[in-house]
C-alpha positions as a Markdown table, in Angstrom:
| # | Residue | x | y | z |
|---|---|---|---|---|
| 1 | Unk | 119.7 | 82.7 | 122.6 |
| 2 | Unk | 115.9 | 83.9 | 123.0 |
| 3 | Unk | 114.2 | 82.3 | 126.1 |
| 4 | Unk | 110.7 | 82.8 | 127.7 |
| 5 | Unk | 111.6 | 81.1 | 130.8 |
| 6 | Unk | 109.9 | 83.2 | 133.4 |
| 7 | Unk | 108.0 | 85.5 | 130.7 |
| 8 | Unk | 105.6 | 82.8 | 129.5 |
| 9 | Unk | 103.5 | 79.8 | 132.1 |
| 10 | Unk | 105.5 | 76.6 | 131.6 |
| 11 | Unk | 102.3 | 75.0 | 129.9 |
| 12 | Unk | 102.8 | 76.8 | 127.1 |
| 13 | Unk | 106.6 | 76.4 | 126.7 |
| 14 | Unk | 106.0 | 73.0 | 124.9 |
| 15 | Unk | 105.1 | 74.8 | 122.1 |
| 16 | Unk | 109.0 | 76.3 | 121.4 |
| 17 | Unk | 111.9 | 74.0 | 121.9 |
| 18 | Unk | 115.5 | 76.1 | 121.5 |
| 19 | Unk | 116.1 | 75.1 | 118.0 |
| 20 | Unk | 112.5 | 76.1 | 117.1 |
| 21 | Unk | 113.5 | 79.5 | 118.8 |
| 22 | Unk | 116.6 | 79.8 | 117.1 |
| 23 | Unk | 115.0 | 79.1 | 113.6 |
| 24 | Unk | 112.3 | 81.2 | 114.2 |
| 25 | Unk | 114.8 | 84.1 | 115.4 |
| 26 | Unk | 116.2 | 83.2 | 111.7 |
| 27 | Unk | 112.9 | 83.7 | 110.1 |
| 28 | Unk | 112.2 | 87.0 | 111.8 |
| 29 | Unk | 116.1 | 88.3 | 110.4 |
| 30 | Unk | 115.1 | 87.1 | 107.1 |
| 31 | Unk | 113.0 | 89.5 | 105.8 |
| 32 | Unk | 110.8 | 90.1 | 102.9 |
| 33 | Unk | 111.5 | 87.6 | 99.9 |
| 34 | Unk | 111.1 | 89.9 | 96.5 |
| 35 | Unk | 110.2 | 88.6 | 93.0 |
| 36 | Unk | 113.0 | 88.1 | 90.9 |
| 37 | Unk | 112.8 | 89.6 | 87.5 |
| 38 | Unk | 114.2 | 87.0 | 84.7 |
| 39 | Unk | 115.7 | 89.0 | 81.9 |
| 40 | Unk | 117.8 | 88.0 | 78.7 |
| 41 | Unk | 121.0 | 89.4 | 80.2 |
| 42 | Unk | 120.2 | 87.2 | 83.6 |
| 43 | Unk | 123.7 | 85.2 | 84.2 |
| 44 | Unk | 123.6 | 81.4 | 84.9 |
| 45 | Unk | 124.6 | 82.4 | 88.6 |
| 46 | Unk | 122.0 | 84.8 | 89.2 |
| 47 | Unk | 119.3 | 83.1 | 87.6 |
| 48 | Unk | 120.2 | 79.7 | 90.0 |
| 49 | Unk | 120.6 | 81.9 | 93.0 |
| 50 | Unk | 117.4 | 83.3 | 92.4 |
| 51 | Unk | 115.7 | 79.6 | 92.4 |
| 52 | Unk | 117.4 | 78.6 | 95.6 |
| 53 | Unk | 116.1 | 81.6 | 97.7 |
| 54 | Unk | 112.7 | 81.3 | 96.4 |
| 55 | Unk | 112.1 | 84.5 | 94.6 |
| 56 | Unk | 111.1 | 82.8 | 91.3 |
| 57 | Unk | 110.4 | 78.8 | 90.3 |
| 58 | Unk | 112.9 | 76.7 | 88.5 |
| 59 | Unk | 109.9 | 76.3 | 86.0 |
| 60 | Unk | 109.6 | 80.1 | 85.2 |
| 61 | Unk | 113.5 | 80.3 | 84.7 |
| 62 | Unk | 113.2 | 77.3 | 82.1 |
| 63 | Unk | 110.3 | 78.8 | 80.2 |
| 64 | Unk | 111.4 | 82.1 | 80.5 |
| 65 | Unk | 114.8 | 81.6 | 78.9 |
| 66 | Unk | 113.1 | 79.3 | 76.4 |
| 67 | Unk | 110.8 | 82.2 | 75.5 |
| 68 | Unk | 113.8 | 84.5 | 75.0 |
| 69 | Unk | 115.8 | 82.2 | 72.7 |
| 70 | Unk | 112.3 | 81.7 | 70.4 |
| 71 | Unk | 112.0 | 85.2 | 70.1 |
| 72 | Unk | 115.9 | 85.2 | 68.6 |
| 73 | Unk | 116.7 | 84.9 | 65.1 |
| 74 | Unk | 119.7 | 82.1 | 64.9 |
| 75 | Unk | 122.8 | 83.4 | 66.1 |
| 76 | Unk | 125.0 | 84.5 | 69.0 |
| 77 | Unk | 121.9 | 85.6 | 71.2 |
| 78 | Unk | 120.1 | 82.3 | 70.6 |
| 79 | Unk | 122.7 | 79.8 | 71.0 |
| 80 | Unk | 123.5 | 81.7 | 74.6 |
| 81 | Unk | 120.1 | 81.7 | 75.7 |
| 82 | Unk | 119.8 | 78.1 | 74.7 |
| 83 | Unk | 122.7 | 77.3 | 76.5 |
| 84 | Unk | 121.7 | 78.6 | 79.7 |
| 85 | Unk | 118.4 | 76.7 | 79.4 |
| 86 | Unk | 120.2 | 73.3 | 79.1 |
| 87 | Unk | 122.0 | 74.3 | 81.7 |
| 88 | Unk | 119.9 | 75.3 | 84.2 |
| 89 | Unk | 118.2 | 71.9 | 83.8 |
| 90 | Unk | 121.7 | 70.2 | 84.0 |
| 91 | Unk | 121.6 | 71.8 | 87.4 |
| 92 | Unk | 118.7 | 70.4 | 89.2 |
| 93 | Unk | 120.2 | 67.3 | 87.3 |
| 94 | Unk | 123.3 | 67.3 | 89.4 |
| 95 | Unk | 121.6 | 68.6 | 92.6 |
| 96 | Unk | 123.2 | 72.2 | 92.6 |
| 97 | Unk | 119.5 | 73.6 | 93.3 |
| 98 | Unk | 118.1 | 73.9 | 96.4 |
| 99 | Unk | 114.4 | 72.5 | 94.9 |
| 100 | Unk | 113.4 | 72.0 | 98.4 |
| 101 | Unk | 113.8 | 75.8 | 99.7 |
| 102 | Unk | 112.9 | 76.9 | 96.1 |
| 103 | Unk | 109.3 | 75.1 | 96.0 |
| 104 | Unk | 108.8 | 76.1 | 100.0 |
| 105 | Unk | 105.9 | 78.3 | 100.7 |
| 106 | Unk | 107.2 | 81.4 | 101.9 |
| 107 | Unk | 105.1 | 81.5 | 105.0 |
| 108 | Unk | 106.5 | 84.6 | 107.1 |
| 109 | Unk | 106.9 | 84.8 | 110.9 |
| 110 | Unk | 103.0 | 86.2 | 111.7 |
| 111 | Unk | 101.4 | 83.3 | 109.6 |
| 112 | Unk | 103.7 | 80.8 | 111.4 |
| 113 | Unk | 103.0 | 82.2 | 114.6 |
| 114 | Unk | 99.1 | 82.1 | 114.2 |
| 115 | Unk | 99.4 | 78.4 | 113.0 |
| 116 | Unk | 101.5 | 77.5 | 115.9 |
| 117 | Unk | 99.0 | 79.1 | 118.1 |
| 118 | Unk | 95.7 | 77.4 | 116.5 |
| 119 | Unk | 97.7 | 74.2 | 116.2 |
| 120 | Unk | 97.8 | 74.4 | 120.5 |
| 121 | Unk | 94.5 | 75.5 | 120.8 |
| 122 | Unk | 92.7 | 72.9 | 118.5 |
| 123 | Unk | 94.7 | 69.8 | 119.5 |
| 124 | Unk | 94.7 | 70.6 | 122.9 |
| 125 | Unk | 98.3 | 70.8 | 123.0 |
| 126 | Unk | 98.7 | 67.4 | 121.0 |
| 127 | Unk | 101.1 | 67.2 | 118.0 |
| 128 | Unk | 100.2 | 68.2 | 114.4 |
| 129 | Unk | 103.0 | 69.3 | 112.2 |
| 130 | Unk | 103.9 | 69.7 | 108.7 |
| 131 | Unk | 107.3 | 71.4 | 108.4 |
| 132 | Unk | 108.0 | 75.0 | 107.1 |
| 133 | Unk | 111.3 | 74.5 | 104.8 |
| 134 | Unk | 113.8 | 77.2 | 104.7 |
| 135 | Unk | 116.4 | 75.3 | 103.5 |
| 136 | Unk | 119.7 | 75.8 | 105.5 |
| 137 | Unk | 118.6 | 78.9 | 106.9 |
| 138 | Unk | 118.2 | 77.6 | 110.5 |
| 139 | Unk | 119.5 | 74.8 | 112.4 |
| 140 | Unk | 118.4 | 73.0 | 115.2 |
| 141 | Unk | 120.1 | 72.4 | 118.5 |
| 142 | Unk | 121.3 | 69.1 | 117.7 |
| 143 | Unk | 122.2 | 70.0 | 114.2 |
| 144 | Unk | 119.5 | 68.9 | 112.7 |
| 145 | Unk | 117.9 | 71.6 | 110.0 |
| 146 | Unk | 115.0 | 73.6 | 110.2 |
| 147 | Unk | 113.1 | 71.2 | 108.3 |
| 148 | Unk | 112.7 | 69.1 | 111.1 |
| 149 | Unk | 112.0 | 72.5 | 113.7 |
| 150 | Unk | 109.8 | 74.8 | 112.0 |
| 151 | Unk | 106.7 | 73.0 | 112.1 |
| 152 | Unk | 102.9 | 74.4 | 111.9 |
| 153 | Unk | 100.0 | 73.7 | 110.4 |
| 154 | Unk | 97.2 | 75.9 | 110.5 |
| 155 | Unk | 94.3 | 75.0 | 111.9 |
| 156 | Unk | 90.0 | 75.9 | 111.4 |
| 157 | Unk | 88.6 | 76.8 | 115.0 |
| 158 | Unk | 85.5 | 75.2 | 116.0 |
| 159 | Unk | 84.3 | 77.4 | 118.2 |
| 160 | Unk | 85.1 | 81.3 | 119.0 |
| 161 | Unk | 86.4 | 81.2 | 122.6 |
| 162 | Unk | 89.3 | 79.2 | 120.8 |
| 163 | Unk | 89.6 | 82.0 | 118.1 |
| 164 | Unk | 89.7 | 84.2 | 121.2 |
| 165 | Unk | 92.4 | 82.2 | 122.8 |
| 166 | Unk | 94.4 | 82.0 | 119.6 |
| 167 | Unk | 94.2 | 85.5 | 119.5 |
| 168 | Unk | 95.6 | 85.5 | 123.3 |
| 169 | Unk | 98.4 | 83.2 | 123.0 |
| 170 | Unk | 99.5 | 84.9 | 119.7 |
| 171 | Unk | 99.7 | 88.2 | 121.7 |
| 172 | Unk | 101.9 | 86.5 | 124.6 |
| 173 | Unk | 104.2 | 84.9 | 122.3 |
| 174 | Unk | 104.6 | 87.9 | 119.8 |
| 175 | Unk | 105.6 | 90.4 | 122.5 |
| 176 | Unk | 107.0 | 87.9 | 124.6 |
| 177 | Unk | 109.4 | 86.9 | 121.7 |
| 178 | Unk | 109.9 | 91.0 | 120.8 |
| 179 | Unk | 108.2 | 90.6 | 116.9 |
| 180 | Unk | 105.9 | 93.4 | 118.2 |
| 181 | Unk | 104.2 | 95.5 | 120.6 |
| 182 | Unk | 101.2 | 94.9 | 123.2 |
| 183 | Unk | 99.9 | 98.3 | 121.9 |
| 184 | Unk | 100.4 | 97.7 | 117.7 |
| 185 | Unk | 99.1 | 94.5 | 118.3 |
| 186 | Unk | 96.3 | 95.4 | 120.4 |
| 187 | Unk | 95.2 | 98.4 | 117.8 |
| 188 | Unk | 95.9 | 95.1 | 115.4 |
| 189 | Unk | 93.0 | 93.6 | 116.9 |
| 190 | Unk | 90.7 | 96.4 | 117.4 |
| 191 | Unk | 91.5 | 97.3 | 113.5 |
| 192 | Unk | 90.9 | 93.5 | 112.3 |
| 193 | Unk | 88.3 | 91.9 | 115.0 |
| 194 | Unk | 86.7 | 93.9 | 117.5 |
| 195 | Unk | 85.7 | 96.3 | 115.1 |
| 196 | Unk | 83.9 | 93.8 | 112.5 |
| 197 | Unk | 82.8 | 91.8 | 115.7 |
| 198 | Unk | 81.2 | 94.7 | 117.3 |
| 199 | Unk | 80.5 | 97.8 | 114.8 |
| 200 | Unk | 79.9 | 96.1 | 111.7 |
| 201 | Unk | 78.4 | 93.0 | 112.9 |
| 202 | Unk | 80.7 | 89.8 | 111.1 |
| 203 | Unk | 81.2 | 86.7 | 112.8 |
| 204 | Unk | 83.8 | 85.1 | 114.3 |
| 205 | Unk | 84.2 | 83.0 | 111.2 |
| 206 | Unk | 84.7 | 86.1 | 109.1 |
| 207 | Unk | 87.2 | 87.4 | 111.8 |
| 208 | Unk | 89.2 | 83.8 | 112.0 |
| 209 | Unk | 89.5 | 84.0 | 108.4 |
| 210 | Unk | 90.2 | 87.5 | 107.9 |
| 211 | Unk | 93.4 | 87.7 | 110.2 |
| 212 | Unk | 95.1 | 84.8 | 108.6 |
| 213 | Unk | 94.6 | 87.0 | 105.5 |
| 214 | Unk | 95.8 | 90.1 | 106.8 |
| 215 | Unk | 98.8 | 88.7 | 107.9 |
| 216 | Unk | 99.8 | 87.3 | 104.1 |
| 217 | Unk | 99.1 | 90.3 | 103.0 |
| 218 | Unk | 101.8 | 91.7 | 105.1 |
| 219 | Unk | 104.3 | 89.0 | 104.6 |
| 220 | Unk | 103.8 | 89.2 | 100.6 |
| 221 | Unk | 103.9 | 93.5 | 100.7 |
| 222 | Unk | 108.0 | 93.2 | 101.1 |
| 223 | Unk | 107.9 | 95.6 | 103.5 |
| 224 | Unk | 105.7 | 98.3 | 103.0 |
| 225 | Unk | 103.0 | 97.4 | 104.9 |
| 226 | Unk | 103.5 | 96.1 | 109.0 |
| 227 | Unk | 101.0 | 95.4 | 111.5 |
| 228 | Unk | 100.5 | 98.9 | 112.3 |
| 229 | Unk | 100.2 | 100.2 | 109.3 |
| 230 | Unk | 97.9 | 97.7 | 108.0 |
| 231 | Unk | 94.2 | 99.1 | 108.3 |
| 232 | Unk | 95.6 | 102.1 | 106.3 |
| 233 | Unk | 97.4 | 100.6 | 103.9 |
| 234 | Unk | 95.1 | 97.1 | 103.1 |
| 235 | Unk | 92.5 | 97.7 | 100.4 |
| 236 | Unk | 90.0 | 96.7 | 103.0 |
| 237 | Unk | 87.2 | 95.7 | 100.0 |
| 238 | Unk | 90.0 | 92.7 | 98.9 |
| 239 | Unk | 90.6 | 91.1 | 102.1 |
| 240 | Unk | 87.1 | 91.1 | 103.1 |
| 241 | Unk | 86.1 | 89.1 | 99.8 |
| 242 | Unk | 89.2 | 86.9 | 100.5 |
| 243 | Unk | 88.0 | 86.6 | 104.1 |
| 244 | Unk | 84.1 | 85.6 | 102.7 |
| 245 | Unk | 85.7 | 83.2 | 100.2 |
| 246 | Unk | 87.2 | 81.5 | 103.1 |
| 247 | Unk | 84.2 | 81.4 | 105.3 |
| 248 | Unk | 82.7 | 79.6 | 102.8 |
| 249 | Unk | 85.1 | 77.2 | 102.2 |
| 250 | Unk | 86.5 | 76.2 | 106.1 |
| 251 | Unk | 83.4 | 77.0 | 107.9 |
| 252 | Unk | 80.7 | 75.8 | 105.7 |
| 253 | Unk | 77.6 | 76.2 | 107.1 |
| 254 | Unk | 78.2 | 79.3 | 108.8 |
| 255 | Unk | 77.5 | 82.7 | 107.6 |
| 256 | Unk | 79.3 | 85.8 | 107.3 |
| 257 | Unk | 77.3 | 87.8 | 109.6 |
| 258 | Unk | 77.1 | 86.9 | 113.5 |
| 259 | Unk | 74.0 | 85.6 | 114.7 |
| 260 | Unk | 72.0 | 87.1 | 117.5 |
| 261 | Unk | 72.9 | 85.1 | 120.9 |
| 262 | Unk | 70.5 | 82.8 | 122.1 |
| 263 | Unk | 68.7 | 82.9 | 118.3 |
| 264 | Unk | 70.9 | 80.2 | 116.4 |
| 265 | Unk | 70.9 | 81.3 | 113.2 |
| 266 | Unk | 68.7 | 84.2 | 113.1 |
| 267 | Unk | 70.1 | 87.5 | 113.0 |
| 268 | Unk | 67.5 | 89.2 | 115.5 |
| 269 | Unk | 67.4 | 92.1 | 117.3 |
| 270 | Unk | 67.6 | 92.4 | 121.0 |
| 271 | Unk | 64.2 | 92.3 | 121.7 |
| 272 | Unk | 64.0 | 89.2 | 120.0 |
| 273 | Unk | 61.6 | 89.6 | 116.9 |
| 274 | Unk | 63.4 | 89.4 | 113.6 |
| 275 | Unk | 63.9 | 92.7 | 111.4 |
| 276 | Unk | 63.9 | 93.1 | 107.8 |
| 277 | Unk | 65.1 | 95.7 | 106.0 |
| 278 | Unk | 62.2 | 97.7 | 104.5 |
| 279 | Unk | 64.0 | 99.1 | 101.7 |
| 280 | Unk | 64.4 | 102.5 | 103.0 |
| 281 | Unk | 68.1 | 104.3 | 104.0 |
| 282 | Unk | 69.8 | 107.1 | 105.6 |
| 283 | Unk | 70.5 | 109.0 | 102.8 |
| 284 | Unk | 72.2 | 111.7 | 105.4 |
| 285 | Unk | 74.6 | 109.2 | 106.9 |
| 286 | Unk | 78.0 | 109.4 | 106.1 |
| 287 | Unk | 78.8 | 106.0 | 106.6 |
| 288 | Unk | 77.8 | 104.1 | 103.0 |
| 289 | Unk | 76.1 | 100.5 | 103.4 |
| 290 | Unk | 78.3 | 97.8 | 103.0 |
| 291 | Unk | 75.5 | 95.1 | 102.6 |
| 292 | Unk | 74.0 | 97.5 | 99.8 |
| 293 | Unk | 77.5 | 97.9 | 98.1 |
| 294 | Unk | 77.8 | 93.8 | 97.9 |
| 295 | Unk | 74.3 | 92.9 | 96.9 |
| 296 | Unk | 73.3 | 91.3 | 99.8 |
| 297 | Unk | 70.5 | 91.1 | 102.6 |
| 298 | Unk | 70.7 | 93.4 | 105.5 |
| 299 | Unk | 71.2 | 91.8 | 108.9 |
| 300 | Unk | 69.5 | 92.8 | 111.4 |
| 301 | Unk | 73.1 | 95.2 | 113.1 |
| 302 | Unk | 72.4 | 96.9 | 110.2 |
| 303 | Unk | 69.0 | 98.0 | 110.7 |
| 304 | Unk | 67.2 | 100.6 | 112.4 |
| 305 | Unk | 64.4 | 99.3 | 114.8 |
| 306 | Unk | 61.6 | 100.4 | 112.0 |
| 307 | Unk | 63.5 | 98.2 | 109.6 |
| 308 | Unk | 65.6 | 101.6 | 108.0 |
| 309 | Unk | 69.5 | 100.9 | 106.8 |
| 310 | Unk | 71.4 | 102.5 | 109.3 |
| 311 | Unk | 74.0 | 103.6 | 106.3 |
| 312 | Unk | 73.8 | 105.4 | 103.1 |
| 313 | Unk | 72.8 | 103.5 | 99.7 |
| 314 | Unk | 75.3 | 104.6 | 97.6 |
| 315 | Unk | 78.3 | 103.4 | 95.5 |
| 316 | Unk | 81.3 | 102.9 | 97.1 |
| 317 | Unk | 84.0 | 101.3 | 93.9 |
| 318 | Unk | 87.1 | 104.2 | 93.3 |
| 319 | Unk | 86.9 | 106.3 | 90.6 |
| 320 | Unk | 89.6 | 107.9 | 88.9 |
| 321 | Unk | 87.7 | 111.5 | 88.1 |
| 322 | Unk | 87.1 | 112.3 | 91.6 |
| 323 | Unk | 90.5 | 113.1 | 93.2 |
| 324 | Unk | 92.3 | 111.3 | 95.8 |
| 325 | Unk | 90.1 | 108.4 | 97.3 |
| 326 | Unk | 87.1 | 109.5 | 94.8 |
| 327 | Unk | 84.8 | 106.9 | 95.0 |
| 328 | Unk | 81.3 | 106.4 | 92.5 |
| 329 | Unk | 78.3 | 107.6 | 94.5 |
| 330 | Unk | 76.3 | 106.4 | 91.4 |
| 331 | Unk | 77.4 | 110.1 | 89.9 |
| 332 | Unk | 77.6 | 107.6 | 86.6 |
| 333 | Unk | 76.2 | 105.0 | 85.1 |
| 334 | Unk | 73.5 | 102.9 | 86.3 |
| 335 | Unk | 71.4 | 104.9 | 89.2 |
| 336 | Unk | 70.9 | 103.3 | 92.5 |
| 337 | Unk | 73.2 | 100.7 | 91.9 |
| 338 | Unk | 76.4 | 99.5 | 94.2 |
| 339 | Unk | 79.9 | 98.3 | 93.8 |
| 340 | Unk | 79.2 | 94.5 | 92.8 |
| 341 | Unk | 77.2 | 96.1 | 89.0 |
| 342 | Unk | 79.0 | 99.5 | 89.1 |
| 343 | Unk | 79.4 | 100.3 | 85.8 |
| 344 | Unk | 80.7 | 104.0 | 85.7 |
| 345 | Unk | 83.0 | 104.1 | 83.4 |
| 346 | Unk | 85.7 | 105.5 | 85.6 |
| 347 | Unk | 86.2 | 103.1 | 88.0 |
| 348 | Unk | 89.0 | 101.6 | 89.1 |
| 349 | Unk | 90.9 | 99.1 | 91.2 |
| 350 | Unk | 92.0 | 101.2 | 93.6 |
| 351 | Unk | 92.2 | 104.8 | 95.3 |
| 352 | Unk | 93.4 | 107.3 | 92.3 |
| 353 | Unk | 96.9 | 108.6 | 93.1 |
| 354 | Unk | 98.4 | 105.6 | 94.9 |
């Protein structure tokens, strides 16, 4: 049985009863859920199986064997496929699928973790729940199911010493409960906050957001990607567009750049007087300009004192021509322009050869 008697302050042991620990020690065991590809030679069994542990949607098995039989002329082949349509409906019918497991968003152990510990911070330690389902896969102490333990629902900060504190209690617990490290987690951090906090000047907002991301990302990868191999393995351009799409939605209002302290909503420099970009560039950095690339105004973190981009104006989307990790650098196409109108006509989604 896990425990964090004497590993963890006793004000924060509210947060994990022993049947929530046991189900989440289920959830960690479980693993990665993979897609389930529906086929015409899928059996009955394995199609219903598939439904139950949530690796496709009783809907997609119905259309997909209905799909199958219309693209049969009448015979043999048909009448099977037909047959295991009906029946598959005959089974949620009857109750022999597990809808409620099926339908369950597959939230993983790290987005559960970060909702349990916003859920404290944000309600003060007051109760907000709505339940997690995994179906049968964990009990509770009393033998009551893990609908009724694995409870969490994410919440929006509204401030950033609570993101900060979040971050904090999801440390303790994670190492505390042995999902990972002090160090992978702390290089975590550095990766996925302190970095956009400090270096590339994002707010909190952005960071909040960002995280949550990050960690889906993980969950969905089935296993390739883990917390310490994320900021190698994340297409870093994807979450950060997730992560702005977010802002805007949970923290309206706020931008996606911090603002300078002390200047509300002004990105300022020390000194206090406002800079503007003056639509000059390093063109001998190495490091290419983000704000270019996306097509919007430079903050001030981004400036030189003289009003100079501190980066290099050039086009950052992938390109297949270039070798491994070749990316545009307007060689193509439109000059002077970035990733959001690249139009070169080798681009691509990703870095070539992966």
């Amino acid at each position: 049985m896990l425990t964090l008697t004497g590993i963890v302050s006793l004000r924060f042991l509210r947060l994990f009863t022993s049947a929530t620990l046991s189900a989440l020690l289920k959830l960690v065991k479980r693993g990665p859920r993979i897609a389930f590809e529906l086929k015409k030679s899928t059996t009955l069994q394995a199609a219903l199986t598939a439904i139950s542990n949530g690796q496709i949607t009783y809907e997609e098995v119905l259309i997909g064997f209905a799909q199958f039989a219309d693209e049969e002329s009448a015979g043999d082949a048909k009448t099977a496929l037909m047959l295991r349509y009906e029946m598959v409906a005959k089974a949620k019918e009857i109750g022999k699928i597990s809808l409620a497991n099926a339908n369950a968003d597959d939230m993983g152990v790290y987005s559960w973790l970060w909702a349990k510990c916003s859920e404290f911070v944000v309600s003060k330690g007051m109760e907000t729940t709505v339940s997690i389902d995994l179906g049968n896969a964990a009990s509770g102490a009393n033998g009551g199911d893990s609908t009724n333990v694995l409870k969490a629902s994410l919440k929006h900060f509204g401030d950033w010493w609570s993101f900060m504190e979040c971050l904090n209690l999801f440390l303790l617990f994670a190492t505390a409960l042995g999902i990972t490290s002090t160090v992978v987690l702390a290089e975590f951090y550095e990766s996925f906050v302190y970095d956009n906090l400090r270096l590339r000047g994002y707010s909190w907002q952005f960071c909040a957001c960002l995280v949550y991301i990050v960690f889906r990302h993980i969950e969905e990868s089935a296993g390739t990607i883990t917390l310490a191999t994320a900021a190698d393995k994340i297409h870093l351009n994807s979450v950060f567009q997730e992560a702005e799409a977010a802002v805007k939605r949970h923290y309206p209002g706020a931008g996606i750049f911090r603002a300078h302290p002390g200047k509300g909503g002004n990105d300022t420099t020390p000194g206090g007087d406002t800079v503007q970009w003056n639509g000059k560039h390093n063109a001998s950095s190495k490091k290419l300009c983000n704000h270019f690339n996306w097509g919007r105004d430079h903050p001030a973190s981004a400036l030189q004192p003289d009003g100079t981009c501190k980066g290099r104006h050039a086009c950052d989307a992938w390109v297949s021509n270039k070798g491994k990790e070749g990316k545009c650098l307007n060689s193509a196409g439109t000059p002077g322009h970035g990733r959001h109108n690249c139009d070169n006509p080798n681009r691509c989604d990703g870095p070539a050869g992966q």
